[in-house]
Legacy VTK file of the C-alpha trace (Angstrom):
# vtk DataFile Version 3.0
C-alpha trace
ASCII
DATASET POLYDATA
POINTS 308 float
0.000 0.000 0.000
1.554 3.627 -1.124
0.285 6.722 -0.087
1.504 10.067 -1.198
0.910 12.924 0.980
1.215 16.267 -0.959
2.477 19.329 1.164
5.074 18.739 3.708
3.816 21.468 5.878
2.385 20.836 9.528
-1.008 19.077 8.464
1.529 16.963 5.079
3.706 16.033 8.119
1.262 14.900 10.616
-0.765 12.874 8.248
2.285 11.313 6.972
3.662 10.233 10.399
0.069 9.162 11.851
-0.182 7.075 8.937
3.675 5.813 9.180
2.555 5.107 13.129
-0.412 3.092 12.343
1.882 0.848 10.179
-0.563 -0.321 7.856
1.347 1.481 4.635
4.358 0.492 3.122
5.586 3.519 1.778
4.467 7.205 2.016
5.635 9.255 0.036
5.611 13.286 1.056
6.173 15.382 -1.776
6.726 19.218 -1.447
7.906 22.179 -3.669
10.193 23.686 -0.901
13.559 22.564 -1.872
14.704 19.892 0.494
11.760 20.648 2.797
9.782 17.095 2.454
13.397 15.638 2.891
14.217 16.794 5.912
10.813 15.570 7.249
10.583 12.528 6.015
14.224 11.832 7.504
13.362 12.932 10.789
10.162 11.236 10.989
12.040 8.410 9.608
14.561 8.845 12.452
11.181 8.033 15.151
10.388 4.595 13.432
12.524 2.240 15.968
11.311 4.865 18.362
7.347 4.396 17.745
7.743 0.851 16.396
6.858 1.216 12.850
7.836 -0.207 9.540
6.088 2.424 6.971
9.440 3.658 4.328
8.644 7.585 4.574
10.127 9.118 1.896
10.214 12.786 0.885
10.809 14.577 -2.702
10.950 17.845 -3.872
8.582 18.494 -6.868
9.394 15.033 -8.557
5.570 13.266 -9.114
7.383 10.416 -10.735
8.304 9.115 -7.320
4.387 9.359 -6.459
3.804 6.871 -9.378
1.595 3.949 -8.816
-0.214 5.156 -4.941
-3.086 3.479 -4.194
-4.015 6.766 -2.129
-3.181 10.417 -2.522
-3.815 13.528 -0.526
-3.383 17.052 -1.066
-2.655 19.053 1.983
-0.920 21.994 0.074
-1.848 25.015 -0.315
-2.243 28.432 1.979
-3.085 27.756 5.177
-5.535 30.209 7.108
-4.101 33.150 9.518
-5.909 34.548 12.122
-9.381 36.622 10.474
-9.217 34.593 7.794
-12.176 32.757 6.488
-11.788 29.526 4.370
-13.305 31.130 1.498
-11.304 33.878 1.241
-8.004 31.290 0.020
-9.984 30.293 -2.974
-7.594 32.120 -5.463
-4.762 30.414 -4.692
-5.687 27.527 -3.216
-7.602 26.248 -6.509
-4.704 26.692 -8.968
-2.669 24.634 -6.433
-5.405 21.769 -6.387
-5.940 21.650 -9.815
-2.125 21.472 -10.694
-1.360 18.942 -7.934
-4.108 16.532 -8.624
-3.824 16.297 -12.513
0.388 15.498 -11.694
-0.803 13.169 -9.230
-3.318 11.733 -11.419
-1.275 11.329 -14.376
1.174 8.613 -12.471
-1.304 6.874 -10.323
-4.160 6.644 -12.481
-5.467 3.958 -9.913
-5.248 6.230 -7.245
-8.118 7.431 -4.159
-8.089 10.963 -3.980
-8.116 13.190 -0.199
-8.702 16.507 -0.557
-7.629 18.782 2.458
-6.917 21.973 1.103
-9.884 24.527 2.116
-12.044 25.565 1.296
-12.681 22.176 1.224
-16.048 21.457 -0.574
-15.105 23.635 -3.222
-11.566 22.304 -4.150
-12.990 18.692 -3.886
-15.209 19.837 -6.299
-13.173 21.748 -8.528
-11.222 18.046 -8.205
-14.512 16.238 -9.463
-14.415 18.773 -12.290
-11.271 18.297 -13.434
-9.710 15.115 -13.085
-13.318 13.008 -14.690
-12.653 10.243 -11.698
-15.226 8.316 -10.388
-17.282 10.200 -7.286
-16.401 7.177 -5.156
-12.404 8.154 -5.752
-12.750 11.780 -4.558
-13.254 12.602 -0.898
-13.422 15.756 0.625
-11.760 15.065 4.407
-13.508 18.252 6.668
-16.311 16.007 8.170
-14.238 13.824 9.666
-12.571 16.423 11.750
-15.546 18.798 12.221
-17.176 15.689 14.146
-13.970 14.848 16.067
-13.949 18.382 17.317
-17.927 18.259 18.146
-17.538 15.313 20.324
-14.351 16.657 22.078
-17.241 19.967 22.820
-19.830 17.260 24.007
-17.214 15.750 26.151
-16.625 18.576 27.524
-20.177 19.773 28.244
-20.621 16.594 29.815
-18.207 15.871 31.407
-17.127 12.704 30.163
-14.525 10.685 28.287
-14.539 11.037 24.739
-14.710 7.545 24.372
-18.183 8.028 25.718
-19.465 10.168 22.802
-20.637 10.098 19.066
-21.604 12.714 17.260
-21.418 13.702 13.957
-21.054 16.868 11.530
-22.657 16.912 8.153
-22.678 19.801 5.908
-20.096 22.111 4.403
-16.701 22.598 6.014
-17.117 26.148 7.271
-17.250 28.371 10.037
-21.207 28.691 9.079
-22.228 25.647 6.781
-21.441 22.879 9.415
-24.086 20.841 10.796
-23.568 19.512 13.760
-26.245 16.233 14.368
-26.921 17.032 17.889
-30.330 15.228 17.520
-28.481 11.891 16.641
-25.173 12.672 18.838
-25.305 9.872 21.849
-23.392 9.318 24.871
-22.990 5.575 25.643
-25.721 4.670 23.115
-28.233 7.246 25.404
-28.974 10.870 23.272
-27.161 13.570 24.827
-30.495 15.462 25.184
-30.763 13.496 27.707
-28.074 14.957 29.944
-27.422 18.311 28.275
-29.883 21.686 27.713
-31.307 22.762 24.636
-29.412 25.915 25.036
-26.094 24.174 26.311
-26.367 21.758 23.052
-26.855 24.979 20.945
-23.714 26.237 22.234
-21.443 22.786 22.125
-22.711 23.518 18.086
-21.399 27.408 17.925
-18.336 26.210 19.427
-17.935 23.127 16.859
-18.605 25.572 14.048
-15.710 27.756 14.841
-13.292 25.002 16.084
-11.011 25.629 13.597
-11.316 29.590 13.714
-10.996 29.189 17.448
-7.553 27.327 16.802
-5.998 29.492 13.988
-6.430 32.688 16.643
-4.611 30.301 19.090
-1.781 29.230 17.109
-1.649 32.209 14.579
-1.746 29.741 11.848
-4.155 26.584 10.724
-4.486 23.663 13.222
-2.329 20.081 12.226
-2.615 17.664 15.175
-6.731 16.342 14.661
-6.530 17.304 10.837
-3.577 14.873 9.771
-5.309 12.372 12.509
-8.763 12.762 10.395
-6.970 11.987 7.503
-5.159 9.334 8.686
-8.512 7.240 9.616
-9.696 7.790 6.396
-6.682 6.731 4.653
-6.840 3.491 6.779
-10.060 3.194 6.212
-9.708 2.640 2.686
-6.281 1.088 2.743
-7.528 -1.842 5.232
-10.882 -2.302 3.482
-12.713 -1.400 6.432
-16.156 -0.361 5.841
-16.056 2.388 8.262
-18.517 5.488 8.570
-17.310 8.983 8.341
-18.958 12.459 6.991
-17.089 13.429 4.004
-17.755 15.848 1.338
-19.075 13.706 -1.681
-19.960 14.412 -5.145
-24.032 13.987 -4.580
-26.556 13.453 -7.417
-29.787 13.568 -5.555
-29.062 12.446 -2.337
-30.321 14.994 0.720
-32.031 16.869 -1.848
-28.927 18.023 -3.609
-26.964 17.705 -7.024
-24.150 18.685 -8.421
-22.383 20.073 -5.208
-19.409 18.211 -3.231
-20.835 18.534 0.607
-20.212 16.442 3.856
-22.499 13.541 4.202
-22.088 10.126 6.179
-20.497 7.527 3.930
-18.812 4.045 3.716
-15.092 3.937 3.444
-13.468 0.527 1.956
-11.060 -0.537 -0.715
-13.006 0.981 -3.337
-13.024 4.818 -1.542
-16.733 5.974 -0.747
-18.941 2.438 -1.373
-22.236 4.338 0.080
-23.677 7.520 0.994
-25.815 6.856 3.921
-29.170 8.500 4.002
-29.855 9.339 7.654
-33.148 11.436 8.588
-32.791 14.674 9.883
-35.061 17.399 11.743
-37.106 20.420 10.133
-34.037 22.679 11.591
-31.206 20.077 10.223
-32.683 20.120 6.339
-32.935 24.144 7.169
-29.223 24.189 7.628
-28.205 21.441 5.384
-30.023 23.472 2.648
-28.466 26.694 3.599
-24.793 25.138 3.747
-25.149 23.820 0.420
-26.399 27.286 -0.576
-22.841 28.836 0.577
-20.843 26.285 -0.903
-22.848 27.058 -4.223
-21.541 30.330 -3.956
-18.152 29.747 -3.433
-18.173 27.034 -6.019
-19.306 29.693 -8.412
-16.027 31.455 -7.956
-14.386 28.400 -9.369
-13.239 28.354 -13.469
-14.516 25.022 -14.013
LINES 1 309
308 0 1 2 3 4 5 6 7 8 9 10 11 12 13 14 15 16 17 18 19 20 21 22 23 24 25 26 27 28 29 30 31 32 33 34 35 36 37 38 39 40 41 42 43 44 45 46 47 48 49 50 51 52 53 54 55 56 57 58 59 60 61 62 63 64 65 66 67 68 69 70 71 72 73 74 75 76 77 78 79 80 81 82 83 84 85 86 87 88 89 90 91 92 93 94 95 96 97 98 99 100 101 102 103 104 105 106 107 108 109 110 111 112 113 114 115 116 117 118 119 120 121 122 123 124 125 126 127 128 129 130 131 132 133 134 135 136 137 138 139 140 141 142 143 144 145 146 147 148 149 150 151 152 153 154 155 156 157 158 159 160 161 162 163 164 165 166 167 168 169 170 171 172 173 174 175 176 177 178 179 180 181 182 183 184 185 186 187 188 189 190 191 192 193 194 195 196 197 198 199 200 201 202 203 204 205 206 207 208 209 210 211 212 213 214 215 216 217 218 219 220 221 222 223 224 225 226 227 228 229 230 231 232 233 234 235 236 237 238 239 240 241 242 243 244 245 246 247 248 249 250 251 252 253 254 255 256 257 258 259 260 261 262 263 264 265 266 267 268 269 270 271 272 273 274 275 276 277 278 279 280 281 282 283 284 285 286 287 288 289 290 291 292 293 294 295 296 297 298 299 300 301 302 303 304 305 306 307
């Protein structure tokens, strides 16, 4: 199993060496313009393997797709990461000549390969990725809803005062400060609806907070989070790698499904060998469809920035 991981930056780095950790991959390749900068990491990350126990071959290249030939998996973290202020949206203009340019080399030496899009604003580059490269829907996933509902459960956790291990919860919707979702009518603790435990107004705000999780972390740190992204991507990669049949929220390319076509938007799906195998239809309250309808409407809008 080969996995390239493009952009050697924080979120590149971290997905590489979760991935490398989980030892399920036997080579991942991390590929970055930067002169020398996806060779340094992949050497020091390299230099943890007797350290954390894992076999993975991490190898990093500057510029040089050839040596991504032949992955059964490829992401693309690159791009401009937020600062603080910053929306998503507002890194369209570069961020989708990167995209487009990194995942036509990509797909012109692994023309096998599962696409992961990172690179935000999320729906709209996995989208512009749809557009562009004529794969498959299954093969292109958009990665946001896997982290959006990590962070939501780490807020119910919180409000509940529990171990995460406790919780699910999940956010559907588009990767943005205002289109996520967050299912707090399906979110459970221990099988038993949070509603349960938790106020209609304290749920309301464990769902503000979720929505500007990222936001919240980028004033923090000055720059885009890394740590839960490149673990998000991670499961997914495994997912698919290890044929496991797993649920996650992804953005999808959907032809009908929750009411929408021709929009890439986070929905629950299957991961397994063959990328997204379903798109599960779950139902949803009056004020979910409200919201669902309403994120699709602002990832229209940024979509329609796009020259596609």
């Amino acid at each position: 199993m080969k996995v390239t991981v493009v952009g050697a930056g924080a979120v590149g780095a971290s997905c590489a060496e979760y991935i490398a950790i989980k030892d399920f991959a036997s080579e991942v390749v991390l590929l970055d313009i930067k002169e020398g900068f996806a060779e340094g990491k992949a050497m020091d990350l390299m230099q943890t393997a007797s350290l954390n126990g894992f076999d993975t071959k991490i190898t990093g290249v500057t510029n040089d797709y050839s040596k991504t030939a032949n992955s059964d998996i490829c992401v693309i973290t690159s791009g401009i990461p937020r600062k603080p202020g910053m929306t998503r949206e507002e890194l369209i203009g570069i961020n989708a000549g990167i995209v487009k340019a990194v995942s036509t080399s990509l797909l012109e030496h692994s023309p096998n390969m599962i696409l992961i899009v990172v690179s935000n604003p999320m729906d709209t580059m996995t989208y512009l990725a749809h557009k562009s490269l004529g794969l498959p829907k299954n093969k292109i996933i958009g990665m946001g809803g896997a982290l959006d509902s990590a962070r939501f459960k780490y807020r119910l956790a919180e409000a509940l005062e529990a171990p995460i291990s406790d919780i699910d919860g999940m956010v559907i919707g588009g990767h943005s400060d205002t289109g996520m979702v967050p299912l707090t009518s399906h979110a459970t603790r221990n099988s038993i609806k949070v509603t349960e435990f938790l106020s209609e107004e304290r749920l309301e705000q464990v769902a503000a907070d979720t929505k500007v999780g990222g936001a919240t972390l980028t004033k923090l740190l000055g720059t885009s989070a890394w740590y839960a992204p490149g673990a998000a991507v991670s499961g997914l990669v495994q997912a698919i790698a290890c044929d496991q049949k797993k649920m996650f929220p992804c953005s999808t390319y959907l032809e009908g499904e929750y009411g929408l076509s021709d929009i890439c938007i986070g929905v629950p799906v299957i991961l397994g060998k063959n990328g997204i195998e379903k798109i599960v239809d779950i139902p949803l309250s009056d004020a979910e469809k409200s919201h669902m309808q309403a994120s699709a409407e602002g990832v229209r809008k940024t979509n329609g920035l796009l020259d596609v």
